[in-house]
N, C-alpha and C positions, 0 to 999 in steps of 0.2 A: 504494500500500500504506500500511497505518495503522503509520510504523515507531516511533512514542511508545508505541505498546501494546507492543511488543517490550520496554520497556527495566523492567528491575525500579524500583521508586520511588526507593529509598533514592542512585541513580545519577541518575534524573530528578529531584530535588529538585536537585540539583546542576549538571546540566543547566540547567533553569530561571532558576537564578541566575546561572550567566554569560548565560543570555539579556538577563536584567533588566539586566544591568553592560553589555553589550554596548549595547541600547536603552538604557540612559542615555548612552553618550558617541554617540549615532548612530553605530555602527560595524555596520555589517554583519557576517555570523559565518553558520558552516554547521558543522557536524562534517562529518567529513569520513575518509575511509579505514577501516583494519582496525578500528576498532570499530561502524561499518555493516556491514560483511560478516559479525561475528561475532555479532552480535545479530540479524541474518537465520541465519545457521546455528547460533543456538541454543547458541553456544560463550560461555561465561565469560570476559570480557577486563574490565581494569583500567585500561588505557591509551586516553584519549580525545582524540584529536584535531580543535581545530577553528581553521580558516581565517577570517581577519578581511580585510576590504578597508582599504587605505591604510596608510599610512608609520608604521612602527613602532606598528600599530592592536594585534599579538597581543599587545604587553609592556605596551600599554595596561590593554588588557581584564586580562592577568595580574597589575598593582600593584591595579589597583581589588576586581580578588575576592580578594586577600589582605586588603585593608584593610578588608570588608564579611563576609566570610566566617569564623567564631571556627572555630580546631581548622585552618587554614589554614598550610601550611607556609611557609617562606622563597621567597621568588622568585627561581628560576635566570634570568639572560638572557643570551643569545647574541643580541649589536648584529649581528656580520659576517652574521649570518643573520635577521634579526629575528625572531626567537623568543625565547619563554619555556614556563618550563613549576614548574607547583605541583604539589604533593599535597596530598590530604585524605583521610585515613587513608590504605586502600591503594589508593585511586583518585589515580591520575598524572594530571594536563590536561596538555596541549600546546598552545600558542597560538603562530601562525605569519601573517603576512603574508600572503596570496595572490600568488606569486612563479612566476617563470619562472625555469627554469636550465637552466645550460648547463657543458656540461665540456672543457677542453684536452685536446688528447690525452696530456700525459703529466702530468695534474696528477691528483689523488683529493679535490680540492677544487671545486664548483662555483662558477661567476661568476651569483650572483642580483640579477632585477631584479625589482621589482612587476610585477602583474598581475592580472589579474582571477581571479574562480570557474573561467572556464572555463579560463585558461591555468593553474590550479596541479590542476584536474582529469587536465587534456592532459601534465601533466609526471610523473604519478603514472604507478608502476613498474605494474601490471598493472589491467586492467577491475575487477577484484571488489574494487581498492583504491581504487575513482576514483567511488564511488558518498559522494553527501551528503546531507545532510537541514538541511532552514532552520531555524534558530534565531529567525527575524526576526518579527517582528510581524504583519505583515503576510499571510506565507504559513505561519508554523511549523507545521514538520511533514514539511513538503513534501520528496517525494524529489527528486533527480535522478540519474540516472543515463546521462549521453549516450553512453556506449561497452557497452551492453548489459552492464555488470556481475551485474544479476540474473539474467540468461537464462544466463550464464557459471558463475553458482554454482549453478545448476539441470542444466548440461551436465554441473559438472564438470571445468572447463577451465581453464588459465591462457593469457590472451593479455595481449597490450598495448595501451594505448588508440591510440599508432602505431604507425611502421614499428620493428620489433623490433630492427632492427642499431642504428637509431639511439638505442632506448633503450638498449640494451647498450654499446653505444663511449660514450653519455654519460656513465652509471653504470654501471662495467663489475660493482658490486655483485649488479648485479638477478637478473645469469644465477644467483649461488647462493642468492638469493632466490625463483627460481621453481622452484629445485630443492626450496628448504626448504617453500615451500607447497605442492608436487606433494607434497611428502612429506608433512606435516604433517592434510595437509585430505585426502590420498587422491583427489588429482586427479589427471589429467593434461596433458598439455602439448601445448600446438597445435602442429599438424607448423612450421609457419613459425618460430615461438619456437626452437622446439628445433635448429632448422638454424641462426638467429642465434647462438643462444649456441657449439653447436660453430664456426661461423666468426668468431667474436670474442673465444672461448678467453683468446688471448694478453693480452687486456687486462684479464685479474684479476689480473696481476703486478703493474698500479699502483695496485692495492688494500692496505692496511693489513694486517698479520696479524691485528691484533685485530679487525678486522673480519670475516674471513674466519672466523676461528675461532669468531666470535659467530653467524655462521648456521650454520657445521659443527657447532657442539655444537648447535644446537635443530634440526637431523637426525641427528644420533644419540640425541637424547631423543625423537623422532618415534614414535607407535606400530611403523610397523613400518619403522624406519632403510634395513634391504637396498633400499627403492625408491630410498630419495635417490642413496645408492651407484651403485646401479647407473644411477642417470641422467647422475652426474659422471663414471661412468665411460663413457657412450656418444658424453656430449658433447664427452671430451675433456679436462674441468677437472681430474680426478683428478689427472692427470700434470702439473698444477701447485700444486695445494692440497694433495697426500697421493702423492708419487711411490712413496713405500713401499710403500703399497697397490693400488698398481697396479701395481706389481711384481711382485707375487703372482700374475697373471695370467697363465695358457696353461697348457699342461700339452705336458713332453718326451715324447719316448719313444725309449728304447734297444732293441734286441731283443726289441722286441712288450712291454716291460714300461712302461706308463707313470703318474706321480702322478699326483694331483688335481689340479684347478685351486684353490689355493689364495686363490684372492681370491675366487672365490663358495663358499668355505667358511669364511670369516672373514667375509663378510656374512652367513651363516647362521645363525655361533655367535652374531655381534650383535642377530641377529632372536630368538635361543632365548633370550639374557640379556634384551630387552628386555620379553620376557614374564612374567618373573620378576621383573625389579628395573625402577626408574625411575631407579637412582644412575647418573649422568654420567660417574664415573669407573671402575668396575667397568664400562658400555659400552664407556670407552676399551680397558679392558684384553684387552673382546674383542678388537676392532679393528688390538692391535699383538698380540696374544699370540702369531702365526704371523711375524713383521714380520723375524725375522731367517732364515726360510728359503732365501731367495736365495741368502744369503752361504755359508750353509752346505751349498747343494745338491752331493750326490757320488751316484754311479754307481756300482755294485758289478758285475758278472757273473753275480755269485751270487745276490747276496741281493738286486739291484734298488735302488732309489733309495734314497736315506737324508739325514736331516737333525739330524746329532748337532750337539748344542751350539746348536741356534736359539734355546730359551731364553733362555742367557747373551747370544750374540750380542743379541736379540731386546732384551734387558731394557737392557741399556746404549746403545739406538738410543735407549730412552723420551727422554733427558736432550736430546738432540739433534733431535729430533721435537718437544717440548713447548717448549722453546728458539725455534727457528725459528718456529714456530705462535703465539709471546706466549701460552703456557698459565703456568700457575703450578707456577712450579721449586720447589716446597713440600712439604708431608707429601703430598698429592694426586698428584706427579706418584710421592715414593718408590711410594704404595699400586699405581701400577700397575706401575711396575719390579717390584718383589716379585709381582704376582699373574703378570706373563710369566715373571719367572723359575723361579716354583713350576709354572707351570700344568701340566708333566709327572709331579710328583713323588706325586699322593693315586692314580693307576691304577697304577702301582707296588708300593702297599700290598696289592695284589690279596691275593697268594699263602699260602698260607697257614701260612710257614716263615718270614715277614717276621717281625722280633724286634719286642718292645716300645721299643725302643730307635728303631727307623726310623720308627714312630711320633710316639714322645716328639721327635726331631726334628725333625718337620715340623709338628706343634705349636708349637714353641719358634720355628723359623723363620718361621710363619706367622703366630702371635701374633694378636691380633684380626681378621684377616682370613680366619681358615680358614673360616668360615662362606660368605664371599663367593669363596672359592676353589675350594670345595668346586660349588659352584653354576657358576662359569666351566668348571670339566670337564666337568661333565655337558654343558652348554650344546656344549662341542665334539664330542659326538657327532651327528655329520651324517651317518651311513650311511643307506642308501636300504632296505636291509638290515632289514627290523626285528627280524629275530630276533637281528642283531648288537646293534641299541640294545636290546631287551631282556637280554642279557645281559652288555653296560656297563653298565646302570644298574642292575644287582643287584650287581654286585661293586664300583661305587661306596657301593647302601648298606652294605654289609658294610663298606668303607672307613670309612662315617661311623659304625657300630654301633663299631668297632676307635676310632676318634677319640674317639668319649664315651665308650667304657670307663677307657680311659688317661688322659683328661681330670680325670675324676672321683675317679680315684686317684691320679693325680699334681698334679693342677690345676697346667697349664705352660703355659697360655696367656697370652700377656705374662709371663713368668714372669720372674726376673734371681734365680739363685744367692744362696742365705742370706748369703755372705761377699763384700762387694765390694774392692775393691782401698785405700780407706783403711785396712778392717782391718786387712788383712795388710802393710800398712804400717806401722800400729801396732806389732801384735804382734811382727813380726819385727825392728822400728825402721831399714828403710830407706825410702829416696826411691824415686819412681815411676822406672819402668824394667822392665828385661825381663825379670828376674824375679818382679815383680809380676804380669807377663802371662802368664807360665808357669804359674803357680798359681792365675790366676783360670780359665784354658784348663782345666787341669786337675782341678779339683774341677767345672766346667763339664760336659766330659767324661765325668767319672765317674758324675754324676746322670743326666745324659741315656742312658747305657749302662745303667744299675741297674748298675752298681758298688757305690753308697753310696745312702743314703738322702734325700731332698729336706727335709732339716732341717738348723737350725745346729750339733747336735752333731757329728751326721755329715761334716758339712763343715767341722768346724773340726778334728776329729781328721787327718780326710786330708790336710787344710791346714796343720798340724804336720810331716806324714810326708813331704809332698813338699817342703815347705820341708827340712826335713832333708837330704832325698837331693839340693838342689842348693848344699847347704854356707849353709844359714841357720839361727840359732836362737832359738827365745821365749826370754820371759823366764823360761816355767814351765819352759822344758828345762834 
């Protein structure tokens, strides 16, 4: 195949010139991996990787195309691994040795040694990653593929270029790497693979979290996430990457009354949010938004299952889930705490006896997120039913017609009370304390009820009156 015609120019000029820097120190060079396969499938990638023969040859080639190359970033090098890697603009290089590796059983580090094209071919995690093209002189251009990699992106398939246990027990990574490209590319997985990785399970525990996490989220940024899910969970890994989520799974039954299976209806709402949004964190929040119903599950007689307080529950697991995973304990991890805690609270507003007041509150609490909140509810209806989702999703929009009514009139989205707590510090001339908090509670209160009006006169009058009633006085009293 002609795979230089694949490549847009603006990438191949650049190509070119680590060829030329390569042919100047005689170093042999191939690209090599995911950006061969994705320029056969026609995918957009920025990241290029290419293999050089001999001893510390990639950090070679890496100093010399900084030094020749203007608009060239700083050179990263990793000696223990002999690699390097530049950018120029948002094109990333990779330059790496031709090496064989090998893994301890209990290490997440491998022991590398040189080697040729075809042993750093033979060490690549799947076929469709193990395909190269010559940079060299002599043949450029030139494909190779010795483990049928194109016939493999033509099936559709992910295999390995060996025996699969032993690419898995070397890099116990790869298993959720074949999950994330079944996921990603809309493949699927050779019966043999998929038997490896459920029997070598156990050895993603000597994997990093941040490792783990880093292919978990690019399947849950996956067009359609529910496949990866459900492959962790066939194989096994779930119940060591996301025990929570696997949790969710089966379905009781007491006197013929039984729930849902909860875990393929939280893949579901992930599959209906992915179609909406691309954000990472609103997927998360489909993901845990059911995450405390375990805890919460009771049995009635009467009324049949029930799952009060999963929310709350649910919302204080984030801390501890994001935690363990190396997610970021940040405004990122609050936004999906708040989006499981709310995620009951906008199909409540149904009725049509709900005050402006319950409203105005989940406004207030939802603050720049009701847009993305508003969007995770709907997402949770999974009935099979459609005349049920047809009439969820009419009394959602009445919910959101009731949102921009109130919004527009009160504008209380990020809102914070005309009066904060220095004021009435001021004004009444004490130090912070409880009854500082009483009054800010209180004229808080009051606005959010329509009591008083969302202005500072209004609230400064109130803020006089209950100052009074709990034995304080202005200066103007």
């Amino acid at each position: 195949m002609h795979f230089i015609s694949l490549i847009k120019q603006s990438e191949l000029s650049i190509i070119k010139k680590v060829a030329k820097v390569a042919q100047k120190h005689q170093i042999p060079i191939w690209i090599v991996g995911g950006y061969v396969r994705d320029q056969i499938l026609g995918r957009s990638s920025k990241d290029i990787d290419f293999v050089c023969l001999g001893q510390d040859s990639g950090i070679r080639v890496a100093k010399s195309l900084a030094e020749e190359l203007p608009g060239a970033g700083r050179v990263s090098i990793f000696r223990n691994y002999g690699t390097a890697s530049i950018s120029i603009g948002d094109i990333h290089l990779e330059f790496v040795g031709a090496r064989k590796e090998s893994y301890q059983k209990t290490s997440r580090n491998p022991v590398v040694e040189s080697g040729s094209l075809e042993d750093d071919q033979l060490r690549r995690d799947f076929t469709i990653n193990a395909m190269a093209v010559s940079l060299n002189e002599k043949d450029f251009g030139t494909f190779i593929d010795p483990f049928n990699g194109m016939l493999h992106l033509h099936q559709a398939i992910i295999k390995t270029p060996t025996d699969a246990h032993s690419t898995f027990s070397d890099d116990p990574l790869r298993m959720m790497r074949a999950i994330r490209f079944a996921s990603q590319l809309n493949f699927s997985i050779d019966k043999t693979v998929l038997e490896a990785i459920t029997a070598q399970r156990e050895r993603i525990e000597i994997i990093s979290k941040e490792r783990i996490s880093d292919e978990l989220n690019k399947i849950i940024l996956s067009h359609k996430p529910s496949s990866g899910f459900i492959l962790l969970f066939q194989t096994g890994l779930l119940q060591y990457v996301l025990p929570e989520l696997k949790a969710l799974h089966g379905v009781e039954i007491i006197d013929d009354m039984a729930h849902k299976d909860n875990f393929y209806h939280t893949i579901k709402v992930l599959d209906n949010v992915a179609k909406k949004s691309n954000d990472l964190w609103l997927r998360w929040s489909a993901i845990l938004h059911d995450i405390g119903k375990p805890a919460s599950k009771a049995f009635d007689h009467k009324t049949g299952w029930t799952f009060h307080g999963h929310d709350v529950i649910g919302s204080r697991m984030v801390y501890s889930i994001f935690k363990r995973l190396k997610l970021p304990l940040n405004e990122k991890m609050k936004y999906v705490q708040k989006l499981v805690l709310l995620h009951l609270r906008p199909i409540g507003l149904v009725n049509k006896t709900v005050t402006d007041s319950a409203i105005r509150r989940l406004l207030f609490d939802a603050g720049n997120e009701i847009d993305d909140l508003m969007l995770l509810c709907e997402a949770d209806i999974t009935s099979k039913n459609q005349n049920k989702v047809k009439q969820y999703l009419e009394n959602f929009e009445k919910v959101r017609l009731r949102l921009k009514q109130v919004e527009t009139r009160d504008r209380l989205r990020n809102w914070q009370p005309p009066i904060d707590g220095q004021f009435i510090m001021d004004t009444f001339n004490i130090k912070a304390g409880k009854k500082v908090g009483i009054i800010k509670t209180a004229i808080r209160e009051a606005i959010l009820d329509g009591k008083i009006d969302n202005n500072f006169d209004s609230a400064f009058q109130f803020m006089k009156k209950i100052g009074k009633e709990i034995g304080l006085s202005s200066e103007e009293n």
